[in-house]
C-alpha positions in Angstrom: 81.5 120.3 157.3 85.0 121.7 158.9 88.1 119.7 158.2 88.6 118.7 161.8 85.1 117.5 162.3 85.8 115.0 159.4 88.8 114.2 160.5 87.4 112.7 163.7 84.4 110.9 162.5 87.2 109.4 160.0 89.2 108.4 163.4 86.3 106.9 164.8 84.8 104.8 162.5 88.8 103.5 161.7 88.8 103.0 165.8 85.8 100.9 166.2 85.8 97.3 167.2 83.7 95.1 165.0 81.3 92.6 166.2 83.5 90.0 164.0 86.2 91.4 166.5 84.3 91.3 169.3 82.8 87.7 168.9 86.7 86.6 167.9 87.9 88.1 171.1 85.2 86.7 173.3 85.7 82.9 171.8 89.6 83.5 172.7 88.6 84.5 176.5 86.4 81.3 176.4 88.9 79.1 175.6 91.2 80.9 178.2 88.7 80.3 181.3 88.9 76.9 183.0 85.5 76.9 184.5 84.3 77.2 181.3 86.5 75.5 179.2 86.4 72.5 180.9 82.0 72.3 181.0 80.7 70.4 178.0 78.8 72.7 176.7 80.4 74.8 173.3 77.2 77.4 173.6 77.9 80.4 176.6 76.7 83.9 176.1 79.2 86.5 176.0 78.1 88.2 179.1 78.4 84.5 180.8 82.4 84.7 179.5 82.7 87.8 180.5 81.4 87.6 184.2 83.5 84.2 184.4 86.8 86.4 183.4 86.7 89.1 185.7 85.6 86.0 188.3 88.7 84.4 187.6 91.1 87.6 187.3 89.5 88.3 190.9 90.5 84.6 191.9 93.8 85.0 190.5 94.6 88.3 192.6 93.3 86.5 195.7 95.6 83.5 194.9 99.1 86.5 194.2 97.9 87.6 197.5 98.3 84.6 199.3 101.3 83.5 197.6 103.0 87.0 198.4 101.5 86.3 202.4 103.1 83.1 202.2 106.5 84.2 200.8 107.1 87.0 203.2 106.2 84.3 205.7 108.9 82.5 204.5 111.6 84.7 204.2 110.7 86.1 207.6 111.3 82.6 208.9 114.4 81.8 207.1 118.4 82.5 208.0 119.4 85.4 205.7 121.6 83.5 203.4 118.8 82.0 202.2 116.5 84.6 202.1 119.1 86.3 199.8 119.2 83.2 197.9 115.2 83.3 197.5 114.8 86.8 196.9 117.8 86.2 194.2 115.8 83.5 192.3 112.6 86.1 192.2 114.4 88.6 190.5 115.6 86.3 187.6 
């Protein structure tokens, strides 16, 4: 077997996740998801955690969206003294 070829099966089995890893980093997005955190029920499937955090990351973009709407709104409707002293705050 050539050098380089053991060199990358080395890599890979150094880069894999395990499912210790795995189950660890699924419990951590379980505790992170209000929908789910706040149901009684400790027992949810990983794939049940996983849908419900790309449904909340989509929710989340929706909701920086219509913050961002709202803002330029705002400053669109304000004198520009105190847009300048919004857009100053933001950038802190």
């Amino acid at each position: 077997m050539s050098t380089r070829r053991s060199r990358s099966r080395q890599s890979a089995s150094n880069s894999r996740i395990t499912d210790d890893q795995i189950n660890d980093l699924v419990s951590k997005l379980h505790q992170l998801l209000p929908e789910i955190r706040n149901s009684h029920s400790d027992k949810v499937s990983a794939a049940k955690v996983l849908q419900e955090t790309c449904n909340y990351i989509r929710s989340l973009h929706r909701e920086v969206d219509d913050l961002s709407e709202r803002l330029s709104e705002l400053l669109a409707t304000t004198d520009n003294a105190q847009a300048a002293v919004i857009r100053s705050l933001l950038m802190q």
